[in-house]
C-alpha positions as CSV (number, residue, x, y, z in Angstrom):
1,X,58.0,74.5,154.7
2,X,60.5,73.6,151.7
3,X,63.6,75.0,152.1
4,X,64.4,78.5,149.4
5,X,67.7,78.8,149.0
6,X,70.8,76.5,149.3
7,X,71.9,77.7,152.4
8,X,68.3,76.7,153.9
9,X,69.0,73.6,152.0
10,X,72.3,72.9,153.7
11,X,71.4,73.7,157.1
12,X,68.3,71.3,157.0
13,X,70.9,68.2,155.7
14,X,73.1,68.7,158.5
15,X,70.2,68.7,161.3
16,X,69.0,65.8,159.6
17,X,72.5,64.0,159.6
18,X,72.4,65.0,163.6
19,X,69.2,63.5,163.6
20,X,69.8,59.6,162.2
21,X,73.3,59.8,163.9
22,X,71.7,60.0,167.4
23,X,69.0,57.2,166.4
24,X,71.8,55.5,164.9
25,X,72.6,55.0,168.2
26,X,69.7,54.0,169.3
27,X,69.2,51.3,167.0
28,X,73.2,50.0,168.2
29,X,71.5,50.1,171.5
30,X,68.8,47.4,170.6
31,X,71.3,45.0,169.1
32,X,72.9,44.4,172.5
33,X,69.3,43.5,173.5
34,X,70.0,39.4,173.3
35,X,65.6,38.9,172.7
36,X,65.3,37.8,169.3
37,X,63.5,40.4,167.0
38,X,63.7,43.4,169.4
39,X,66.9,45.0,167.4
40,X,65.1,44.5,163.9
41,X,61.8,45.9,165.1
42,X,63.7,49.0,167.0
43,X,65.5,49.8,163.5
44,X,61.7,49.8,161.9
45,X,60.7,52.0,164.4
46,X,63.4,54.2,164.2
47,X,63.1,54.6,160.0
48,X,59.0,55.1,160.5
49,X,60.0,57.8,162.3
50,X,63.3,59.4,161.0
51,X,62.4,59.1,157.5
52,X,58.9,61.4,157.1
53,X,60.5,63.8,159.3
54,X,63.2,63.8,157.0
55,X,61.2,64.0,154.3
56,X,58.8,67.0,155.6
57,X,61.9,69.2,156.5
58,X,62.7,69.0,153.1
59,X,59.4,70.3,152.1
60,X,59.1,66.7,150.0
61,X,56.4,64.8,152.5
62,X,53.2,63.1,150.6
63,X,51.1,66.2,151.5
64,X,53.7,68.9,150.9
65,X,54.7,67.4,147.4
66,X,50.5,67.3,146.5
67,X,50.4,71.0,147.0
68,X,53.5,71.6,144.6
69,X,52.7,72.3,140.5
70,X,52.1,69.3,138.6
71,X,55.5,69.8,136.6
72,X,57.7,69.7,140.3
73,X,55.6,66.9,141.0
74,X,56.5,65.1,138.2
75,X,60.6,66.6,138.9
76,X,60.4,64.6,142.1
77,X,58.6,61.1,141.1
78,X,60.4,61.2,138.0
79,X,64.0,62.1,140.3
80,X,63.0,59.9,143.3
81,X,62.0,56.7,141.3
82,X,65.9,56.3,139.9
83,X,67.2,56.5,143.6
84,X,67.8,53.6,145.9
85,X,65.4,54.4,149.0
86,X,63.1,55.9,146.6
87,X,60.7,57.3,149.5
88,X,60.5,61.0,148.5
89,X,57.0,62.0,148.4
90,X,55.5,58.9,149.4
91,X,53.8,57.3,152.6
92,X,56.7,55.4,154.7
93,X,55.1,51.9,155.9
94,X,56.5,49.1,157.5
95,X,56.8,47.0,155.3
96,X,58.4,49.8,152.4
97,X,60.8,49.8,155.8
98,X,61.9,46.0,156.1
99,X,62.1,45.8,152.1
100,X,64.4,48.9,152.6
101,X,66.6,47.5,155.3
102,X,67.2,44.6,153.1
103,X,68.0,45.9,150.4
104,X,70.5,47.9,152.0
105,X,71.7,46.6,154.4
106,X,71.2,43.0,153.8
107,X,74.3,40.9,154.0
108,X,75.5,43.4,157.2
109,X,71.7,42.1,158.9
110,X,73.0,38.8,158.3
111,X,75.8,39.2,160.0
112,X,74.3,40.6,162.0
113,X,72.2,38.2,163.3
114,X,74.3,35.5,163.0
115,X,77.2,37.2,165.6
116,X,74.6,38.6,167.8
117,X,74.7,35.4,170.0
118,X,78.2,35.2,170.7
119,X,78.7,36.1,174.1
120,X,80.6,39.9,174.5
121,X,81.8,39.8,171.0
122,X,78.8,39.2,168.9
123,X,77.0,41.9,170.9
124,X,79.5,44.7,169.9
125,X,79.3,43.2,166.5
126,X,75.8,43.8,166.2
127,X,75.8,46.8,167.7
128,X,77.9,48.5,165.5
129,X,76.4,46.8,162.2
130,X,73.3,47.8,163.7
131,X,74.5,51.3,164.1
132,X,75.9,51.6,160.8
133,X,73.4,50.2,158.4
134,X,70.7,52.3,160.5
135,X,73.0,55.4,159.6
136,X,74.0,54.5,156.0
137,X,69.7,54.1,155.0
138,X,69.5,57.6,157.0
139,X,72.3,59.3,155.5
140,X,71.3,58.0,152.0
141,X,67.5,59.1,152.3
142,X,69.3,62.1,153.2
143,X,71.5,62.7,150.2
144,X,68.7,61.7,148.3
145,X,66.3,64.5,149.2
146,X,69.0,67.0,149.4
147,X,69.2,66.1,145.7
148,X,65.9,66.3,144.6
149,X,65.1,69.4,147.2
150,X,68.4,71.7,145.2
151,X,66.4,70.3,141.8
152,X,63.3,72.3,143.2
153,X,65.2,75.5,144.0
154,X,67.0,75.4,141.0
155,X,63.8,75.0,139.0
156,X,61.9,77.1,140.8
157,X,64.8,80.1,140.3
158,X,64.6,79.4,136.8
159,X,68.4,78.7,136.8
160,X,70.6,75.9,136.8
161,X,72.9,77.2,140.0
162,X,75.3,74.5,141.4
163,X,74.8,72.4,144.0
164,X,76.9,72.3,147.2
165,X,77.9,68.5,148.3
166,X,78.6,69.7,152.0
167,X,82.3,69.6,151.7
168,X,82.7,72.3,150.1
169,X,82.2,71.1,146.3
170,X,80.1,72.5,143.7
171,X,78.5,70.6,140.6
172,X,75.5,71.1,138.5
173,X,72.4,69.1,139.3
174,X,72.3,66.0,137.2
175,X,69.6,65.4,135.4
176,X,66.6,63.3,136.8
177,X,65.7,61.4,133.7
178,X,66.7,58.2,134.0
């Protein structure tokens, strides 16, 4: 169920935030894992899962955005194609996943990878790299559909009410058009 009003709105970003924090950890976890592969794979695992729950608690899953009016459809393919995750309203593969994670997050992977070896050190360098580009995609995806999500409520009001930020700001929603 899509969230109604912006406090709805609000309350479903902050479980989400809770949410990739504590697989952000998770993910920080595997990088002290010295098997090649297992801390890449674990952060795939994590987004294929994170991710269309995110989605679906901001009503904006594949199947929740086909049951919306063709002109909110449009709102969020239009709004979702000029963001950088850009997987509102569409099925979350593996491989949309690891194209994700390097775009993002691609010279901190590096490093990444390149540290992870070095004995002590390199694990805590990983780790937190690990935990911090897993929580940055998250958080993003996050701000992302809280975006497009305030764009429904506002449209569906029939007004152009401001949108909270989370700390306490208020602007307009900006238009989606590119």
């Amino acid at each position: 169920m899509r969230p109604i009003t912006m406090a709805e709105l609000d309350e479903v970003r902050e479980s989400c935030r809770k949410l990739v924090s504590r697989r952000a950890l998770l993910s920080a976890a595997a990088a002290v894992v010295p098997i090649p592969g297992v801390d890449l794979s674990t952060d795939v695992a994590i987004l294929l899962q994170i991710l269309p729950r995110i989605n679906e608690k901001f009503g904006l899953s594949a199947e929740q955005v086909e049951k919306l009016s063709p002109e909110l459809q449009k709102l969020i393919v239009v709004g979702g194609a000029s963001f950088s995750v850009g997987l509102l309203g569409k099925v979350i593969t593996p491989s949309r996943v690891i194209s994700l994670l390097k775009s993002l997050g691609a010279k901190r992977l590096a490093g990444k990878y390149a540290t992870k070896y070095v004995p002590v050190i390199g694990a805590v360098v990983a780790s937190t790299i690990s935990y911090v580009v897993l929580k940055r995609v998250g958080n993003k995806h996050i701000d992302e559909c809280y975006h497009i999500a305030a764009r429904l409520i506002s449209t569906s009001a029939g007004d152009n009410s401001a949108v909270s930020d989370g700390r306490g700001h208020h602007s307009r929603p900006q238009s989606l058009t590119p």
